[in-house]
DRENFIPA-632188 format. One record per atom (N, C-alpha, C): residue number from 1; x, y, z. Coordinates in pm, 1 decimal. Layout:
<r><base>NUM</base><xx>X</xx><yy>Y</yy><zz>Z</zz></r>
...
END
This chain:
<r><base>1</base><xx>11864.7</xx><yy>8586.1</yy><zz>9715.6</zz></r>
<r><base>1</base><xx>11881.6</xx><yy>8697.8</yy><zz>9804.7</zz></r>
<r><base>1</base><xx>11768.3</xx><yy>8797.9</yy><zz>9782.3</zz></r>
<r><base>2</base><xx>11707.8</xx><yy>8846.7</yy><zz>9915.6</zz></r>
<r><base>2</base><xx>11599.2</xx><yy>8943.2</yy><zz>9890.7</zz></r>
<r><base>2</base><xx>11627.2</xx><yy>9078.0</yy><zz>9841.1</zz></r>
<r><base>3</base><xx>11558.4</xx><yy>9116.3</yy><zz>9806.2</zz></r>
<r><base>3</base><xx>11568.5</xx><yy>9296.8</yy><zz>9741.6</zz></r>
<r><base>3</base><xx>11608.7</xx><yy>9390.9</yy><zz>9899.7</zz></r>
<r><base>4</base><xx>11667.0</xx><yy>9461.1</yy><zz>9901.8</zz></r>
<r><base>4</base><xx>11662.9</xx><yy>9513.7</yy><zz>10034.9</zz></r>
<r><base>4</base><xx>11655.2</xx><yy>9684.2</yy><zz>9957.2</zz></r>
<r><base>5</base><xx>11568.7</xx><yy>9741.6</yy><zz>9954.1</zz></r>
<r><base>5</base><xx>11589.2</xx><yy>9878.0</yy><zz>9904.5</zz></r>
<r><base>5</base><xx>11658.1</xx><yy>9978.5</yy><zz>9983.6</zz></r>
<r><base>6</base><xx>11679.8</xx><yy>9964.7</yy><zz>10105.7</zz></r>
<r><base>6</base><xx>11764.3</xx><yy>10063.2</yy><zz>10205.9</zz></r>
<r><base>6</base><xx>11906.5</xx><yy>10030.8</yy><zz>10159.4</zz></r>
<r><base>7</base><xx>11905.2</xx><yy>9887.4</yy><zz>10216.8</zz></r>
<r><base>7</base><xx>12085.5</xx><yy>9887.1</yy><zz>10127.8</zz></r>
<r><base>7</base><xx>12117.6</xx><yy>9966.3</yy><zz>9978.1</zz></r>
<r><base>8</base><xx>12026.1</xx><yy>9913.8</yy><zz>9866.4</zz></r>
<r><base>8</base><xx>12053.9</xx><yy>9934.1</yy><zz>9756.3</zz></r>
<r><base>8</base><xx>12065.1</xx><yy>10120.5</yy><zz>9709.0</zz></r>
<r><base>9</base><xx>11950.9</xx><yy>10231.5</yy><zz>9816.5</zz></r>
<r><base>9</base><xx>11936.0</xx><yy>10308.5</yy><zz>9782.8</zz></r>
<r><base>9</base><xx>12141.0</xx><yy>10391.2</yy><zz>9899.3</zz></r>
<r><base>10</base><xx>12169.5</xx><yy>10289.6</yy><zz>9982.1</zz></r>
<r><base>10</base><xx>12302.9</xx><yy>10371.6</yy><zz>10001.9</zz></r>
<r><base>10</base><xx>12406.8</xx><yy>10337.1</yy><zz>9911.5</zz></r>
<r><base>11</base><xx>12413.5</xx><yy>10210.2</yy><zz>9905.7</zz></r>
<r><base>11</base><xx>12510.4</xx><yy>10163.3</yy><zz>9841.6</zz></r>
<r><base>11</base><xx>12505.6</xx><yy>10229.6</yy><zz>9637.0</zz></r>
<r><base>12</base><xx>12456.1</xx><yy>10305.8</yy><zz>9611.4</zz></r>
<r><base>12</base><xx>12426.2</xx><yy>10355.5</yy><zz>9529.1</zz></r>
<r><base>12</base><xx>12417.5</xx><yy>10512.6</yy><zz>9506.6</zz></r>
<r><base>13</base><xx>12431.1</xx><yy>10569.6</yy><zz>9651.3</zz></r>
<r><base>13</base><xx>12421.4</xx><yy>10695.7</yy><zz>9680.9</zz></r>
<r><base>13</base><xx>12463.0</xx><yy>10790.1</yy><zz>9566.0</zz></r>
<r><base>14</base><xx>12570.9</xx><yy>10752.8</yy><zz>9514.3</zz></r>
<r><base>14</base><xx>12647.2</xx><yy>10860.0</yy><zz>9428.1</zz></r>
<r><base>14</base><xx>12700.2</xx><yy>10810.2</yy><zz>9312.9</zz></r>
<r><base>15</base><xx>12588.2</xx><yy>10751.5</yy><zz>9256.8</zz></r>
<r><base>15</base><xx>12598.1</xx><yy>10626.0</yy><zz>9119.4</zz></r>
<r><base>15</base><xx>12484.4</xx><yy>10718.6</yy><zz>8994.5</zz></r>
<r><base>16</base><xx>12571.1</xx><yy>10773.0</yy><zz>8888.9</zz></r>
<r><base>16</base><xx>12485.6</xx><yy>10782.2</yy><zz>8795.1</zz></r>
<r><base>16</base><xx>12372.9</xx><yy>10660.8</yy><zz>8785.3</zz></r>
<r><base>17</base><xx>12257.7</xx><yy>10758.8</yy><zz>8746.7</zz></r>
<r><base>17</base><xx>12131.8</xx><yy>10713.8</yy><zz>8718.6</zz></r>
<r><base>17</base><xx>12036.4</xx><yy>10726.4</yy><zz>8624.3</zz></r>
<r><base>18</base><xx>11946.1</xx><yy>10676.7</yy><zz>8566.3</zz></r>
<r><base>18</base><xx>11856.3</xx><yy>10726.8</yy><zz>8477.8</zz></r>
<r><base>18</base><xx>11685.0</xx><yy>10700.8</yy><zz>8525.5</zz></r>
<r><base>19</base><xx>11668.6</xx><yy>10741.7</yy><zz>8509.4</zz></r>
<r><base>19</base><xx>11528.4</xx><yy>10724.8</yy><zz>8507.2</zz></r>
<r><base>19</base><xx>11424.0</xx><yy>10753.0</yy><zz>8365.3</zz></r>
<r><base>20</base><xx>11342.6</xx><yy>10630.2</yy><zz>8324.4</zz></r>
<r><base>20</base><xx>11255.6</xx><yy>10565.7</yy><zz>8253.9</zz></r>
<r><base>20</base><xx>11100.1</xx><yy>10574.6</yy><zz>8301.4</zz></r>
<r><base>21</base><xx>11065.1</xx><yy>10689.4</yy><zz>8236.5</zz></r>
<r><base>21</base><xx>10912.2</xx><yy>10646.3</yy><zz>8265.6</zz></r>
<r><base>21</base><xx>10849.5</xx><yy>10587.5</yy><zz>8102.7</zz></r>
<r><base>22</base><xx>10755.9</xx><yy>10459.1</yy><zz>8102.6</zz></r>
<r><base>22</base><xx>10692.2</xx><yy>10398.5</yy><zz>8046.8</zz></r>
<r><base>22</base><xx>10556.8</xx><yy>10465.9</yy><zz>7970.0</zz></r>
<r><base>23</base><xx>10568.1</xx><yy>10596.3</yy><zz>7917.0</zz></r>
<r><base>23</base><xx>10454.1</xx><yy>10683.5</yy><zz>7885.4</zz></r>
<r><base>23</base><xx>10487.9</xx><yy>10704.1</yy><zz>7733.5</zz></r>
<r><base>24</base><xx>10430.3</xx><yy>10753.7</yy><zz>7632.2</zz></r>
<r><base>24</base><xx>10464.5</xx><yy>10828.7</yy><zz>7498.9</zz></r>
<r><base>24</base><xx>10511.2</xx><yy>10958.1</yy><zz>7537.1</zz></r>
<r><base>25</base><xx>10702.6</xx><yy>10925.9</yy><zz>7433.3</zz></r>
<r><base>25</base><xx>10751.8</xx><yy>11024.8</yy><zz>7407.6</zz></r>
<r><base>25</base><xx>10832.9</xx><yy>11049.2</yy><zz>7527.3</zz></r>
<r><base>26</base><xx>10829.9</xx><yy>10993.8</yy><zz>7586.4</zz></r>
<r><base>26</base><xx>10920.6</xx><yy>11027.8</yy><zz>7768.0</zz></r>
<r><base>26</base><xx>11018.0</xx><yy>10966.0</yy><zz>7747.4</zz></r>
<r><base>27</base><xx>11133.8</xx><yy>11080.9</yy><zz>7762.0</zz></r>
<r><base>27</base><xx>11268.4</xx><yy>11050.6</yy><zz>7735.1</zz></r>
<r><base>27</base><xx>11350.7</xx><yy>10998.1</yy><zz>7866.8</zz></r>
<r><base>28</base><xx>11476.2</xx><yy>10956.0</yy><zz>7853.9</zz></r>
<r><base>28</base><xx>11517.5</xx><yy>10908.3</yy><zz>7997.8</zz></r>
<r><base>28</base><xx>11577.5</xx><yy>11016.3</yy><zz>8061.3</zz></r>
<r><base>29</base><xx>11621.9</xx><yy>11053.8</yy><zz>8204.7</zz></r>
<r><base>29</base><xx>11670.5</xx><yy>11170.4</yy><zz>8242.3</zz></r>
<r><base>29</base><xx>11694.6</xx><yy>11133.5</yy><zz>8347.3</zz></r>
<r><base>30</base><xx>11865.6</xx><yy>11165.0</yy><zz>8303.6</zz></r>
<r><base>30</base><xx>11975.3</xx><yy>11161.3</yy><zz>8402.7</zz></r>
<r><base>30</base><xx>11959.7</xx><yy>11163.8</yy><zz>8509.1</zz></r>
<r><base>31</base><xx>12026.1</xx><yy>11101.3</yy><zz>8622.4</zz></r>
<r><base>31</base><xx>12073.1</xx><yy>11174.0</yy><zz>8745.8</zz></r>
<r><base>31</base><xx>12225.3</xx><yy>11126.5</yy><zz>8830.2</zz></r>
<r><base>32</base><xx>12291.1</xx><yy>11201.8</yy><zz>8922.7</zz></r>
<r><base>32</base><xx>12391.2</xx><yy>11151.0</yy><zz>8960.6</zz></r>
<r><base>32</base><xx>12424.0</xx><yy>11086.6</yy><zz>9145.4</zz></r>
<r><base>33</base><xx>12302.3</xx><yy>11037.5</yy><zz>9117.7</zz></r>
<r><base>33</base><xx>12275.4</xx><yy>10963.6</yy><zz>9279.5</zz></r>
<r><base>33</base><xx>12126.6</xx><yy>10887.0</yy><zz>9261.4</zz></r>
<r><base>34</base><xx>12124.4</xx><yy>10745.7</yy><zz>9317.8</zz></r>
<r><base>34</base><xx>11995.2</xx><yy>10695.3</yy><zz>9291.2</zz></r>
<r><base>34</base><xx>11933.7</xx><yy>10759.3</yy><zz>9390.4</zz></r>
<r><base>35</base><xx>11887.4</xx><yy>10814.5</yy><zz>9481.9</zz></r>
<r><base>35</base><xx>11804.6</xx><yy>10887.9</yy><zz>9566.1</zz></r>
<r><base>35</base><xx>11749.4</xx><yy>11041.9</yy><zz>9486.4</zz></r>
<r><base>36</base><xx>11869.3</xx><yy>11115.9</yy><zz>9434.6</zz></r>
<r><base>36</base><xx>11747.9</xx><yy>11189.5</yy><zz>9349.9</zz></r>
<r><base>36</base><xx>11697.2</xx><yy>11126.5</yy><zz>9217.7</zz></r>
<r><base>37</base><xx>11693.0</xx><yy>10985.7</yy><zz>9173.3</zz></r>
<r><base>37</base><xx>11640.4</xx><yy>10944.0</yy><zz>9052.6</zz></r>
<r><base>37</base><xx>11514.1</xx><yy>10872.6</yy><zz>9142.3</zz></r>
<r><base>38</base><xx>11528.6</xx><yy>10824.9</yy><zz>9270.7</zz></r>
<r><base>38</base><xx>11406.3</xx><yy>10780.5</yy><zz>9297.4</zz></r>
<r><base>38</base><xx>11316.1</xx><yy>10894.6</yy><zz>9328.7</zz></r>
<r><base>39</base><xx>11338.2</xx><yy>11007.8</yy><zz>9384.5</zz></r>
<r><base>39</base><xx>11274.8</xx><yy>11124.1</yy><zz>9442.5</zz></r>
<r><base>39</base><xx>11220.9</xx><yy>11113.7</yy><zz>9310.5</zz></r>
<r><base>40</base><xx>11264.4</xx><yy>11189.3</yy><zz>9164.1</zz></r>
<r><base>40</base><xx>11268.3</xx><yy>11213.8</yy><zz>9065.2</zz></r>
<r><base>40</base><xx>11100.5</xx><yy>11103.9</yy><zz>9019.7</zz></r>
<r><base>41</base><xx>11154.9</xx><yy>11012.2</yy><zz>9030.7</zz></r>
<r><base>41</base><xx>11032.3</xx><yy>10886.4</yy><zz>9022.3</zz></r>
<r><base>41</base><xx>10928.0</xx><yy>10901.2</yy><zz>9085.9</zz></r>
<r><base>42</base><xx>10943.8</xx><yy>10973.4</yy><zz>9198.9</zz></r>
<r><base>42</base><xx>10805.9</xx><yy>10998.7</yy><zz>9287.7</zz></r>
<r><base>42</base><xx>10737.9</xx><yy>11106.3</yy><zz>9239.2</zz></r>
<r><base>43</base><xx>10812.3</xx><yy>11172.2</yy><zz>9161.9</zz></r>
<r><base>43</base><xx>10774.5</xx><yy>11343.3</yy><zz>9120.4</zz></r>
<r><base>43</base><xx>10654.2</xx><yy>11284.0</yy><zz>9018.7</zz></r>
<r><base>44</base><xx>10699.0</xx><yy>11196.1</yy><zz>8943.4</zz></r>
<r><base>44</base><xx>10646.1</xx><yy>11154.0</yy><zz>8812.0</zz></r>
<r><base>44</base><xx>10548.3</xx><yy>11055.9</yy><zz>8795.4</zz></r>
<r><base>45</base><xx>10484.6</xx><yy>11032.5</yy><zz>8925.6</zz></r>
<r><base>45</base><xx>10401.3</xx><yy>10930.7</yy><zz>8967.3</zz></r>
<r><base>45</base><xx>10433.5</xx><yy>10806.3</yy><zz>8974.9</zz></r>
<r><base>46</base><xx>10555.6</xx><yy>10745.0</yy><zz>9015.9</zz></r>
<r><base>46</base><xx>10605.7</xx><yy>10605.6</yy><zz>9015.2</zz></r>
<r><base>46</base><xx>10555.8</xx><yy>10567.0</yy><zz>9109.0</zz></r>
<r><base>47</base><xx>10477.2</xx><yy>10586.9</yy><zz>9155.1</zz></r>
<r><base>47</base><xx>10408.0</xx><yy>10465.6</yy><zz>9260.8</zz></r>
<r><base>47</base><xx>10283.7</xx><yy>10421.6</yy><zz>9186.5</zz></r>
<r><base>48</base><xx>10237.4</xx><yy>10508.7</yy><zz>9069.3</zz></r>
<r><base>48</base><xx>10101.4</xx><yy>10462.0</yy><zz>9014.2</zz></r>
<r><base>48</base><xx>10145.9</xx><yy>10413.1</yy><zz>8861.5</zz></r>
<r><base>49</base><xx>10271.3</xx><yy>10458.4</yy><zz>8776.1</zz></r>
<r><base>49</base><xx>10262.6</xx><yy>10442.7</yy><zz>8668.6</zz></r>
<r><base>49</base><xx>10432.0</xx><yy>10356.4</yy><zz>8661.8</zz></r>
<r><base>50</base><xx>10372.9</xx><yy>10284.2</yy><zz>8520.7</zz></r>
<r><base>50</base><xx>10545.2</xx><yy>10228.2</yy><zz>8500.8</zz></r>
<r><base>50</base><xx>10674.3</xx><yy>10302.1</yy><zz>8476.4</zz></r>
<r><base>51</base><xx>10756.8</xx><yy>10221.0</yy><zz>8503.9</zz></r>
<r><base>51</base><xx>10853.9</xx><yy>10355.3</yy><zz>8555.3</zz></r>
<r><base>51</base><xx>10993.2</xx><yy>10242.2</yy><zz>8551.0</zz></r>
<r><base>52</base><xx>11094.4</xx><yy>10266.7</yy><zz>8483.6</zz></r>
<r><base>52</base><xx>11212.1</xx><yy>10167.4</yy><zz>8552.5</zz></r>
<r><base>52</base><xx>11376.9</xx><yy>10259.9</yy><zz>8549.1</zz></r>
<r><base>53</base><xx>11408.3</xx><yy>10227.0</yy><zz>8667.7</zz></r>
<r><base>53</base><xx>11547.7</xx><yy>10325.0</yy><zz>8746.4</zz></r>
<r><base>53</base><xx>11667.5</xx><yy>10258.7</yy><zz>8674.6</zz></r>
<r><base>54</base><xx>11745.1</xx><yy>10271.1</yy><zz>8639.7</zz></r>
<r><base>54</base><xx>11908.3</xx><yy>10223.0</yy><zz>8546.4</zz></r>
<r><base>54</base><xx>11997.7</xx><yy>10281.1</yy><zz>8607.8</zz></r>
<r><base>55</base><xx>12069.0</xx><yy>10206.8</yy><zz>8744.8</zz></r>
<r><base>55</base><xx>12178.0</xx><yy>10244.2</yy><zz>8776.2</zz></r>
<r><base>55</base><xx>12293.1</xx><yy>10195.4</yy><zz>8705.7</zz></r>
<r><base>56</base><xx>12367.3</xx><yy>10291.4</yy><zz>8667.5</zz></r>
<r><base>56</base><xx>12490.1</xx><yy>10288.6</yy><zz>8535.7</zz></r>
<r><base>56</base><xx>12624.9</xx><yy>10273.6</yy><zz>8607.1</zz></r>
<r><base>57</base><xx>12665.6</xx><yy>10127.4</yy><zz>8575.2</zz></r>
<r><base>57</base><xx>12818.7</xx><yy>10085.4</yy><zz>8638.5</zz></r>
<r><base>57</base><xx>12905.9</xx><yy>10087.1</yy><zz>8527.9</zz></r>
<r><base>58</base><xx>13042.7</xx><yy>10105.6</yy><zz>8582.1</zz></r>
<r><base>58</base><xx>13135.3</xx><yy>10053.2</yy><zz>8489.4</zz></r>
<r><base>58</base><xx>13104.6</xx><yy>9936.7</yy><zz>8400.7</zz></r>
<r><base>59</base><xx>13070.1</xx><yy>9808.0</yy><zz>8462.9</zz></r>
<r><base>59</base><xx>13052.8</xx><yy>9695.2</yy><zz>8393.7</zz></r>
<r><base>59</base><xx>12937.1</xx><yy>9648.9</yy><zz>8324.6</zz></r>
<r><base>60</base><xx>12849.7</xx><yy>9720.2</yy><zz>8387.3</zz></r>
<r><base>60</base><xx>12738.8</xx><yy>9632.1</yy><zz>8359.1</zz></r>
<r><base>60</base><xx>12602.5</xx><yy>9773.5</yy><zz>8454.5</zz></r>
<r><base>61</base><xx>12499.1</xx><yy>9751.4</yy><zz>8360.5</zz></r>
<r><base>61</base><xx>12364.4</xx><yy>9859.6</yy><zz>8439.2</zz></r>
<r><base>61</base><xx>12297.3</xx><yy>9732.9</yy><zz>8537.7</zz></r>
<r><base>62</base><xx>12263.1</xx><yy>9788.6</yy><zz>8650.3</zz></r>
<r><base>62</base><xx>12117.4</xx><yy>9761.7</yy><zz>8719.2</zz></r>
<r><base>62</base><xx>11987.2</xx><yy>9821.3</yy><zz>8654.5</zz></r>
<r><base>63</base><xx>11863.1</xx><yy>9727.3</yy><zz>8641.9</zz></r>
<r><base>63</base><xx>11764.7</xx><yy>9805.5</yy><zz>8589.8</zz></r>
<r><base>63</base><xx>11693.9</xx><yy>9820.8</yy><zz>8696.6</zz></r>
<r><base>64</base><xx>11597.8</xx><yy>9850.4</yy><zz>8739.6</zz></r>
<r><base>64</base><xx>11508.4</xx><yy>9826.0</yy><zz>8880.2</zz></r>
<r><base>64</base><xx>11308.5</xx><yy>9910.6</yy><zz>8823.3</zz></r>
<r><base>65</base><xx>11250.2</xx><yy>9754.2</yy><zz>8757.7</zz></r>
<r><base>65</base><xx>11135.4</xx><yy>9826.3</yy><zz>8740.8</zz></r>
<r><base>65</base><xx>11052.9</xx><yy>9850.0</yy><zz>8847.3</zz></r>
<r><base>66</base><xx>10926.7</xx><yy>9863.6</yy><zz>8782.6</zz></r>
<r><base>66</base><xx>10787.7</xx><yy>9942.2</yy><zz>8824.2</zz></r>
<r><base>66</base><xx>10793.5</xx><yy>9875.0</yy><zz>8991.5</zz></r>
<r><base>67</base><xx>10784.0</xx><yy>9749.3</yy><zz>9002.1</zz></r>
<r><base>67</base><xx>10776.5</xx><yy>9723.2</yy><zz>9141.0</zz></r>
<r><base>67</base><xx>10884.0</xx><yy>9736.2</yy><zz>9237.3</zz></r>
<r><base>68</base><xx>11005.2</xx><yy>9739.6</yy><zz>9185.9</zz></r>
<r><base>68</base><xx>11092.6</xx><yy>9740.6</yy><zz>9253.9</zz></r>
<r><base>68</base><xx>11116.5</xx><yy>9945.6</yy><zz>9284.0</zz></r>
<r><base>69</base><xx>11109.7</xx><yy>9975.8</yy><zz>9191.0</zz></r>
<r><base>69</base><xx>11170.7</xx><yy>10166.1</yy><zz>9212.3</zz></r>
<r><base>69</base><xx>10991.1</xx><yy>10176.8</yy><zz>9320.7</zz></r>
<r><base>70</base><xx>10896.9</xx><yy>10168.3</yy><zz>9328.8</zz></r>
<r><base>70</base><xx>10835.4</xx><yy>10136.7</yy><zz>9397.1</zz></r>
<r><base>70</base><xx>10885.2</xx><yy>10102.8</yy><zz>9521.7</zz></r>
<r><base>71</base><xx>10946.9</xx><yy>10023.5</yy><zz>9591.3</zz></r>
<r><base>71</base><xx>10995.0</xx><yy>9985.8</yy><zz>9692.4</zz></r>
<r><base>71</base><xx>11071.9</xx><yy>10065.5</yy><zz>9732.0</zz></r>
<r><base>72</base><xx>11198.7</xx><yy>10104.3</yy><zz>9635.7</zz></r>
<r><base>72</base><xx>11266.5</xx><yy>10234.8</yy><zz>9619.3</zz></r>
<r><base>72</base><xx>11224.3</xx><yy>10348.2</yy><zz>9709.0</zz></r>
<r><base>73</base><xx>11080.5</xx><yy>10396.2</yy><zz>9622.3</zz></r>
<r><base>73</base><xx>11035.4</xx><yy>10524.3</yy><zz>9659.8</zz></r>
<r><base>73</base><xx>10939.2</xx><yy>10479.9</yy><zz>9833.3</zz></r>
<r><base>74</base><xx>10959.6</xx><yy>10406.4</yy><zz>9845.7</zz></r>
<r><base>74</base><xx>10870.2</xx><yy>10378.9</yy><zz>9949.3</zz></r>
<r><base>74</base><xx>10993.6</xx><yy>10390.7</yy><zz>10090.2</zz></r>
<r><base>75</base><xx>11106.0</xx><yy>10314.9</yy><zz>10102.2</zz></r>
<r><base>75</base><xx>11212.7</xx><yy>10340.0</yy><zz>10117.1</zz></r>
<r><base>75</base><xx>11284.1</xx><yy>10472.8</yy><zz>10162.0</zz></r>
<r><base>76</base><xx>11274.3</xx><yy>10589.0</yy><zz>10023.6</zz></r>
<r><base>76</base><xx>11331.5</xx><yy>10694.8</yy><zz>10077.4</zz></r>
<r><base>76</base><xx>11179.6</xx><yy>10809.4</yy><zz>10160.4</zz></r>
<r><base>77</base><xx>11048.8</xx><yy>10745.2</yy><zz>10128.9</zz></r>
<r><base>77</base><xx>10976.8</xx><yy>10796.1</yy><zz>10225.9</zz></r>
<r><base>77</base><xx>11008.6</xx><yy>10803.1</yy><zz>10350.3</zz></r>
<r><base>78</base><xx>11023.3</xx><yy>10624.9</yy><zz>10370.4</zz></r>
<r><base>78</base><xx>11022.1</xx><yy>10653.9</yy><zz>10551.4</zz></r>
<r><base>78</base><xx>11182.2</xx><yy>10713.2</yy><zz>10542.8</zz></r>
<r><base>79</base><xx>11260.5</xx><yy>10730.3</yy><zz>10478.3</zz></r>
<r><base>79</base><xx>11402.8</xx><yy>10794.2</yy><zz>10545.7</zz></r>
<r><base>79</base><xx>11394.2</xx><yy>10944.3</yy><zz>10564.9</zz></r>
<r><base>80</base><xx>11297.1</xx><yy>10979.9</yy><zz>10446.4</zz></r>
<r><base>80</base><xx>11332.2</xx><yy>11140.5</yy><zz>10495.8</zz></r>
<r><base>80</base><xx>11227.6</xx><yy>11161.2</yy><zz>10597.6</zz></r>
<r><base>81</base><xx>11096.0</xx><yy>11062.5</yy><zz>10626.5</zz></r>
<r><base>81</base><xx>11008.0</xx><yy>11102.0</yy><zz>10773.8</zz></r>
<r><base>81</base><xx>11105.6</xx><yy>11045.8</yy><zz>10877.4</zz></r>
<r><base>82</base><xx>11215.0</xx><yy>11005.2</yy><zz>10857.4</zz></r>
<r><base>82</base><xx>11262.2</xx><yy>10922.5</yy><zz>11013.6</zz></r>
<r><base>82</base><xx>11393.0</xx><yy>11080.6</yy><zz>11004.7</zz></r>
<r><base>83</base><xx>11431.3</xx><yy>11137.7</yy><zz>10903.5</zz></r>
<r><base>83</base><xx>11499.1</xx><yy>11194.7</yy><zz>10913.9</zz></r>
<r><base>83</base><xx>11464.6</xx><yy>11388.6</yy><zz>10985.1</zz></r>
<r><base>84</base><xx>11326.7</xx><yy>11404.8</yy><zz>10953.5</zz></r>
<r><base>84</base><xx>11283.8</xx><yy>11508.2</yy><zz>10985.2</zz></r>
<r><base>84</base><xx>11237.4</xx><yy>11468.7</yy><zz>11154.8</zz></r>
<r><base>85</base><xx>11207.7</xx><yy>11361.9</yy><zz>11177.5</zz></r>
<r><base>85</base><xx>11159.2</xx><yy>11338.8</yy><zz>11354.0</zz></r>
<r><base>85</base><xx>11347.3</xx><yy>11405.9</yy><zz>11467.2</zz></r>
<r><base>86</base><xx>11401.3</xx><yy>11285.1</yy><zz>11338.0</zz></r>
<r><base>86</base><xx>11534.7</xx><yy>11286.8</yy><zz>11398.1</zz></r>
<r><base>86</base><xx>11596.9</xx><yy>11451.4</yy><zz>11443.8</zz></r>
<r><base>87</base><xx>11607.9</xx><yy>11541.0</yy><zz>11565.6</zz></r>
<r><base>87</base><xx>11729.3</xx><yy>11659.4</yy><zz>11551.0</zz></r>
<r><base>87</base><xx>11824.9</xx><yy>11612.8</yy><zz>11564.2</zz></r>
<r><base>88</base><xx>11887.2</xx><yy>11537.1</yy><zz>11556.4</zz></r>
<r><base>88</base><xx>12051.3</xx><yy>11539.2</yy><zz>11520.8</zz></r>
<r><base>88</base><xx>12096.1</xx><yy>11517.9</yy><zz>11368.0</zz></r>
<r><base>89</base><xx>11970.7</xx><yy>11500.1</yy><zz>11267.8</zz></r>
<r><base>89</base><xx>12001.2</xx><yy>11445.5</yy><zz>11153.5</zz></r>
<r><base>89</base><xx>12044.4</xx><yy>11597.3</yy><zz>11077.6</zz></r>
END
């Protein structure tokens, strides 16, 4: 099954999160929706540097590295440009 990052970033909407950047000394830091952990990722240069997202389930974590939170952040780009064209949004 393919990666679909639109699904994954709703279906996740309101899912503790962490975010991992791959640098010295960079601690992980929380969040409680994967959309502000991917925003969060974009803040921090995740489109250029390693970086991996940990959505935290009851059972079991999702990890989602460098290429994938990538896709992620690419993802909630076009949503918030489709969302600012949009007036009814």
């Amino acid at each position: 099954m393919a990666f679909d990052p639109v699904k994954t970033l709703y279906t996740y909407a309101d899912t503790d999160c962490s975010v991992q950047m791959w640098v010295a000394d960079a601690k992980p830091v929380q969040f409680s929706s994967l959309k502000d952990a991917v925003a969060y990722a974009k803040e921090q240069g995740g489109k250029w540097n390693d970086v991996e997202i940990t959505v935290h389930l009851p059972r079991e974590d999702i990890a989602y590295g460098s290429d994938k939170t990538r896709m992620l952040i690419d993802a909630l780009e076009r949503s918030s440009k489709a969302d600012r064209l949009d007036p009814d949004a």
